[in-house]
N, CA, C and O atoms as a GROMACS GRO file, in nm:
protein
  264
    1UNK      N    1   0.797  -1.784  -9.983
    1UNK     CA    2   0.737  -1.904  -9.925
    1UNK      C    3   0.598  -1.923  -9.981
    1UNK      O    4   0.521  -1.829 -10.000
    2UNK      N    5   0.562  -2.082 -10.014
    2UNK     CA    6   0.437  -2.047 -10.061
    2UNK      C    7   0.385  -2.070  -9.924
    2UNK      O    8   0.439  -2.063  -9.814
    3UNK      N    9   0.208  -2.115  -9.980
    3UNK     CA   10   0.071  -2.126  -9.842
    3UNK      C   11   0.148  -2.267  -9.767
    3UNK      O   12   0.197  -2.266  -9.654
    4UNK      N   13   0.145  -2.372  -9.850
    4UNK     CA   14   0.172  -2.489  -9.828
    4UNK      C   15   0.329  -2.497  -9.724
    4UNK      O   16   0.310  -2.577  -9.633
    5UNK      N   17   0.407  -2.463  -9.721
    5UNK     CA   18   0.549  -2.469  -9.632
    5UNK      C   19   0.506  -2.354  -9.476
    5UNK      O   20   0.554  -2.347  -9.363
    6UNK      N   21   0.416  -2.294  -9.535
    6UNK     CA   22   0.367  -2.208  -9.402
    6UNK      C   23   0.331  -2.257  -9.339
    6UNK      O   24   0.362  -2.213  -9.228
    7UNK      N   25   0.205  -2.430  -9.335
    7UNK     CA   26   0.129  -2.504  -9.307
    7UNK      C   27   0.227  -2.564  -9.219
    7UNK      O   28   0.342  -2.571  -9.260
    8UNK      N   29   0.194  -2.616  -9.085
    8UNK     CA   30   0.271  -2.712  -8.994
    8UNK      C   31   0.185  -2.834  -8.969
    8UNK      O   32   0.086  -2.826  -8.896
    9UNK      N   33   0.208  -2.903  -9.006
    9UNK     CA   34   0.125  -3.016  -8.963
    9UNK      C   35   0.182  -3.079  -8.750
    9UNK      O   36   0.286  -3.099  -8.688
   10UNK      N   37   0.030  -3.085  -8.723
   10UNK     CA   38   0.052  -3.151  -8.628
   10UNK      C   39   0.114  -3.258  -8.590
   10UNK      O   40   0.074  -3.364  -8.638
   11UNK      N   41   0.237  -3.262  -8.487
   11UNK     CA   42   0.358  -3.357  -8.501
   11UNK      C   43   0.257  -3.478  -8.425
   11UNK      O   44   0.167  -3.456  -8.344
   12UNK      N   45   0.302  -3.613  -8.480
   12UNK     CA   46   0.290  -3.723  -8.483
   12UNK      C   47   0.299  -3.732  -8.263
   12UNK      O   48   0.385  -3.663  -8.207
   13UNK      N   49   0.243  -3.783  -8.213
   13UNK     CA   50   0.274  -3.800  -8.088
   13UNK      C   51   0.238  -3.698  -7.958
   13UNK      O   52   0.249  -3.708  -7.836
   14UNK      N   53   0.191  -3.600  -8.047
   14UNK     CA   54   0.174  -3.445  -7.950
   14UNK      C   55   0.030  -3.412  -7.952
   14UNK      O   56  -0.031  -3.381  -8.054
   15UNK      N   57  -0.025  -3.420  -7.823
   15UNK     CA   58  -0.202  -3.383  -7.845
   15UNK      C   59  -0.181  -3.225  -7.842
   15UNK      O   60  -0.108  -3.141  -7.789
   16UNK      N   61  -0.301  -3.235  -7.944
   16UNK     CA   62  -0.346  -3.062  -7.913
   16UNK      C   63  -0.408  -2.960  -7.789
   16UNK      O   64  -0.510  -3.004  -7.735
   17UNK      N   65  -0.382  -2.895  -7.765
   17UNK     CA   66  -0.422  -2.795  -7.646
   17UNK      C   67  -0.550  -2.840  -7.601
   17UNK      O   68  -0.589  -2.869  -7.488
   18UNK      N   69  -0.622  -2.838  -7.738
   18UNK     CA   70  -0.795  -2.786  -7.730
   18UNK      C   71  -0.844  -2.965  -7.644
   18UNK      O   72  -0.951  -2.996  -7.592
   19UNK      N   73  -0.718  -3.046  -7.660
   19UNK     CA   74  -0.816  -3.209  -7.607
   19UNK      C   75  -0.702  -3.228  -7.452
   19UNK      O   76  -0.704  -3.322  -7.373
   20UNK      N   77  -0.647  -3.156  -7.449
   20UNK     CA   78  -0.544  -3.171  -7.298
   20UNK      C   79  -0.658  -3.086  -7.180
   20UNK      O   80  -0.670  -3.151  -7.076
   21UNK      N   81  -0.734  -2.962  -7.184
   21UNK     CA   82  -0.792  -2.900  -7.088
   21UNK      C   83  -0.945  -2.938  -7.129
   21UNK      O   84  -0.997  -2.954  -7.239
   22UNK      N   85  -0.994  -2.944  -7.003
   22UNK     CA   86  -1.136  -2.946  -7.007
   22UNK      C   87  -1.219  -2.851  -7.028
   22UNK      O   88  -1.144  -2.754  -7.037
   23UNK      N   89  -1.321  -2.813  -7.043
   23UNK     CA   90  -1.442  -2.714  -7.039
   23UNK      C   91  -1.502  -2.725  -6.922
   23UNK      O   92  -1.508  -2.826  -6.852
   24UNK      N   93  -1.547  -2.617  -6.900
   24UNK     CA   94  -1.640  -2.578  -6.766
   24UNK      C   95  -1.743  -2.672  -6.750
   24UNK      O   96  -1.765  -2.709  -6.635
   25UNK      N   97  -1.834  -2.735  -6.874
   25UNK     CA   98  -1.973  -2.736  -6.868
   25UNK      C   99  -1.896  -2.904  -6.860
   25UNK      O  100  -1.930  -2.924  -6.743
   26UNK      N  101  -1.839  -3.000  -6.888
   26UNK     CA  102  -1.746  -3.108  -6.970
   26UNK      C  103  -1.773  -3.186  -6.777
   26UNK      O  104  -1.740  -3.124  -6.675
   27UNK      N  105  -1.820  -3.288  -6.778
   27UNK     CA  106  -1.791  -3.352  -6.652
   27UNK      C  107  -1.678  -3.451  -6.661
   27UNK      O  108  -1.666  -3.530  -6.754
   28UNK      N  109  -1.615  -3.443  -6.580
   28UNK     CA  110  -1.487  -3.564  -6.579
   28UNK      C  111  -1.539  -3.673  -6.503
   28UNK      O  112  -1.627  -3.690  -6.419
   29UNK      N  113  -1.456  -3.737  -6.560
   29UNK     CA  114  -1.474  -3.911  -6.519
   29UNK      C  115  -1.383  -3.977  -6.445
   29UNK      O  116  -1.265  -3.955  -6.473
   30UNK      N  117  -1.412  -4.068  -6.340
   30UNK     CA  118  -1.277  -4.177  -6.324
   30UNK      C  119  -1.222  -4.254  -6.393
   30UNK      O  120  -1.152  -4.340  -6.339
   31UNK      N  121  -1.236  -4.251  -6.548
   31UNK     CA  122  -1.203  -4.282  -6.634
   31UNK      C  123  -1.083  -4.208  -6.720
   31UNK      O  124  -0.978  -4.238  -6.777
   32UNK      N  125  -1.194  -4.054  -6.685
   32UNK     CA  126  -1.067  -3.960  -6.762
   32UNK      C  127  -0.932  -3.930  -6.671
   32UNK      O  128  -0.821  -3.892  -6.707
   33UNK      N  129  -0.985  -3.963  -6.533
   33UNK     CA  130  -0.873  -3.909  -6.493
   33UNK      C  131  -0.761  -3.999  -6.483
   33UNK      O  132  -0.651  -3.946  -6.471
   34UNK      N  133  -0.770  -4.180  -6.486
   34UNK     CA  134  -0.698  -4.230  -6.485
   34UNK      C  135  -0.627  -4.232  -6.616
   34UNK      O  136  -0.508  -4.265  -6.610
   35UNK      N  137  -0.672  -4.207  -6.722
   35UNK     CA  138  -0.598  -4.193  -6.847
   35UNK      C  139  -0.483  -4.071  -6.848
   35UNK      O  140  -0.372  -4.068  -6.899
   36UNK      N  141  -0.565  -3.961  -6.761
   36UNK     CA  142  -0.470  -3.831  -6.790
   36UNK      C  143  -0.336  -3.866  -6.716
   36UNK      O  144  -0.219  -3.829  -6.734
   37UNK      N  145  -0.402  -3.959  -6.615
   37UNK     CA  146  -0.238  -3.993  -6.510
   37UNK      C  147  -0.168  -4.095  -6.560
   37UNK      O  148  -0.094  -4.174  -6.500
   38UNK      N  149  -0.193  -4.090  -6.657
   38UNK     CA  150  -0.107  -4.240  -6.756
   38UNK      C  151  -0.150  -4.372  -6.713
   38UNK      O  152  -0.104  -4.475  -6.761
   39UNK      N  153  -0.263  -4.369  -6.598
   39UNK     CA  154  -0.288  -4.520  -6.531
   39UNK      C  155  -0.406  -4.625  -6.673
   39UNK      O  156  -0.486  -4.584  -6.756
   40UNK      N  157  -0.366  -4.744  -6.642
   40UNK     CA  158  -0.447  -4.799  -6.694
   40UNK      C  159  -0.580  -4.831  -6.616
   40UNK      O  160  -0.584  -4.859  -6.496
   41UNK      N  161  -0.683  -4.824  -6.696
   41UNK     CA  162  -0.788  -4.864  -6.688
   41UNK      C  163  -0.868  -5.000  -6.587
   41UNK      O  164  -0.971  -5.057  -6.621
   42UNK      N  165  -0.792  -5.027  -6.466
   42UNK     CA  166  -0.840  -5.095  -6.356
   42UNK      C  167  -0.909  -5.033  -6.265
   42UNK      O  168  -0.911  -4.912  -6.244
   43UNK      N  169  -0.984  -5.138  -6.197
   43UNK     CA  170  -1.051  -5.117  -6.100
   43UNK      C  171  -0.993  -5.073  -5.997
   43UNK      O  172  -1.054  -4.986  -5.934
   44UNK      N  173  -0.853  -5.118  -5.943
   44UNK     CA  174  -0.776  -5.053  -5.853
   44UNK      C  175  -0.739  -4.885  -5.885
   44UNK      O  176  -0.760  -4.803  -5.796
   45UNK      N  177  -0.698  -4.854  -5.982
   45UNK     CA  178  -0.707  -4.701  -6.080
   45UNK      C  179  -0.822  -4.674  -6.054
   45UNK      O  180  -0.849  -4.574  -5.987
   46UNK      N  181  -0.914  -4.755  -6.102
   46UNK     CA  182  -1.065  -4.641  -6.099
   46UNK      C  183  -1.117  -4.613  -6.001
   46UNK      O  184  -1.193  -4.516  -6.001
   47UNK      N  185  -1.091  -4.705  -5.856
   47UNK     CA  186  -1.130  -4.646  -5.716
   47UNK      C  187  -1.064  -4.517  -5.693
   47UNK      O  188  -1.113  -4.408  -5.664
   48UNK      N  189  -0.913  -4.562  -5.717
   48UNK     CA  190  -0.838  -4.420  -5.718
   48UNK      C  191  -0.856  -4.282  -5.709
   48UNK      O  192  -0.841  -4.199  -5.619
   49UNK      N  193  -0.916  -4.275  -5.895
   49UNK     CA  194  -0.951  -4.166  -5.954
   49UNK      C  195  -1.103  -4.144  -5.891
   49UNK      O  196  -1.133  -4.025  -5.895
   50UNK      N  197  -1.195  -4.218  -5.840
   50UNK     CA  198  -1.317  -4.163  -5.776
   50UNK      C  199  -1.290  -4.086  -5.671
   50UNK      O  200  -1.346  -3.978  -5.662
   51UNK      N  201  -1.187  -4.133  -5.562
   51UNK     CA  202  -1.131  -4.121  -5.452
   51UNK      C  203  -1.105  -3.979  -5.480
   51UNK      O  204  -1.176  -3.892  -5.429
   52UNK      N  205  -0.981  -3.943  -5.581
   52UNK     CA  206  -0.922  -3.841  -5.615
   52UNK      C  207  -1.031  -3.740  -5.660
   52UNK      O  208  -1.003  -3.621  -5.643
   53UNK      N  209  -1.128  -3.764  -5.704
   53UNK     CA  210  -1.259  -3.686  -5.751
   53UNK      C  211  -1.340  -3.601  -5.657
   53UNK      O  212  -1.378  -3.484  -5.656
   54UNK      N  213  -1.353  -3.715  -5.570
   54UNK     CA  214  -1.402  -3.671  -5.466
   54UNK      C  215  -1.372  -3.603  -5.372
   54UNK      O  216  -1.451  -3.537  -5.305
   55UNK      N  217  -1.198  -3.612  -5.350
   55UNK     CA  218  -1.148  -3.515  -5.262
   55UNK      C  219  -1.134  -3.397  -5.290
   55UNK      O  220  -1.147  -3.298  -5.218
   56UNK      N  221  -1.091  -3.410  -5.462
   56UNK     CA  222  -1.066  -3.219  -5.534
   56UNK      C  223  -1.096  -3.199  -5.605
   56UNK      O  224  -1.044  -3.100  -5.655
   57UNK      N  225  -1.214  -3.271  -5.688
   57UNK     CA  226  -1.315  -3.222  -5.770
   57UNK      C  227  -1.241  -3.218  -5.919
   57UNK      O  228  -1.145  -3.281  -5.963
   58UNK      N  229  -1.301  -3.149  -5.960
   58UNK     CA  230  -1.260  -3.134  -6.116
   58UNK      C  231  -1.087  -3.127  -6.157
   58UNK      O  232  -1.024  -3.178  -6.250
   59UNK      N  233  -1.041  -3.028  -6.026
   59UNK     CA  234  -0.882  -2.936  -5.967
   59UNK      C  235  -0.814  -3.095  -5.988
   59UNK      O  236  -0.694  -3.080  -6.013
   60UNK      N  237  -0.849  -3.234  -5.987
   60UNK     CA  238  -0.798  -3.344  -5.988
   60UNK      C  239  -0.758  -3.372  -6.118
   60UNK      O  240  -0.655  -3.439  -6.132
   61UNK      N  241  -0.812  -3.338  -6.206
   61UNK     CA  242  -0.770  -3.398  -6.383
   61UNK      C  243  -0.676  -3.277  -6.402
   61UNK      O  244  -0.558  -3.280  -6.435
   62UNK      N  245  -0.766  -3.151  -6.368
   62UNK     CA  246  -0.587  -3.006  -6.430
   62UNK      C  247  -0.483  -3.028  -6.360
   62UNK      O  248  -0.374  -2.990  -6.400
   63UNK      N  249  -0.499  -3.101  -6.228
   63UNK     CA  250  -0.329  -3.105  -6.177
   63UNK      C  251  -0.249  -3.162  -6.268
   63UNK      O  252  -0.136  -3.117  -6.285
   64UNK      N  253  -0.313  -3.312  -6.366
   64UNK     CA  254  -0.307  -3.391  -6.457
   64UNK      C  255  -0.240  -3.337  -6.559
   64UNK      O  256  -0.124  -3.370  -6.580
   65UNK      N  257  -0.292  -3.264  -6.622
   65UNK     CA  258  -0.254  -3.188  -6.745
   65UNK      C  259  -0.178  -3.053  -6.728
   65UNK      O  260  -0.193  -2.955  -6.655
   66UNK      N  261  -0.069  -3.097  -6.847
   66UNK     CA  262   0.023  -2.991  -6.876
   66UNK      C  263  -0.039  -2.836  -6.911
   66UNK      O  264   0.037  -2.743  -6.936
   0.00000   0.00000   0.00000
């Protein structure tokens, strides 16, 4: 095998690990969290996700993510 067939390219459609989980220091948004829940970007969503913020904190976007 050479270097090159060893190489996997990242499949088309699949986020990487490192942009699915947050960092400790990383503040989330009612922004991010309505994206992670597939919601679009409304004001009805973004009360939501404040709502949801506020009740469980950060624990609200990782329920989110795989």
């Amino acid at each position: 095998m050479n270097a090159q067939s060893d190489a996997r390219p990242e499949s088309e459609g699949v986020t990487p690990d490192r942009l699915l989980h947050t960092g400790a220091a990383e503040e989330v948004t009612a922004e991010d969290l309505a994206l992670a829940s597939g919601r679009d970007l409304t004001p009805e969503n973004l009360a939501w996700a404040r709502r949801r913020l506020a009740e469980r904190g950060r624990a609200a976007i990782e329920e989110q993510l795989p």
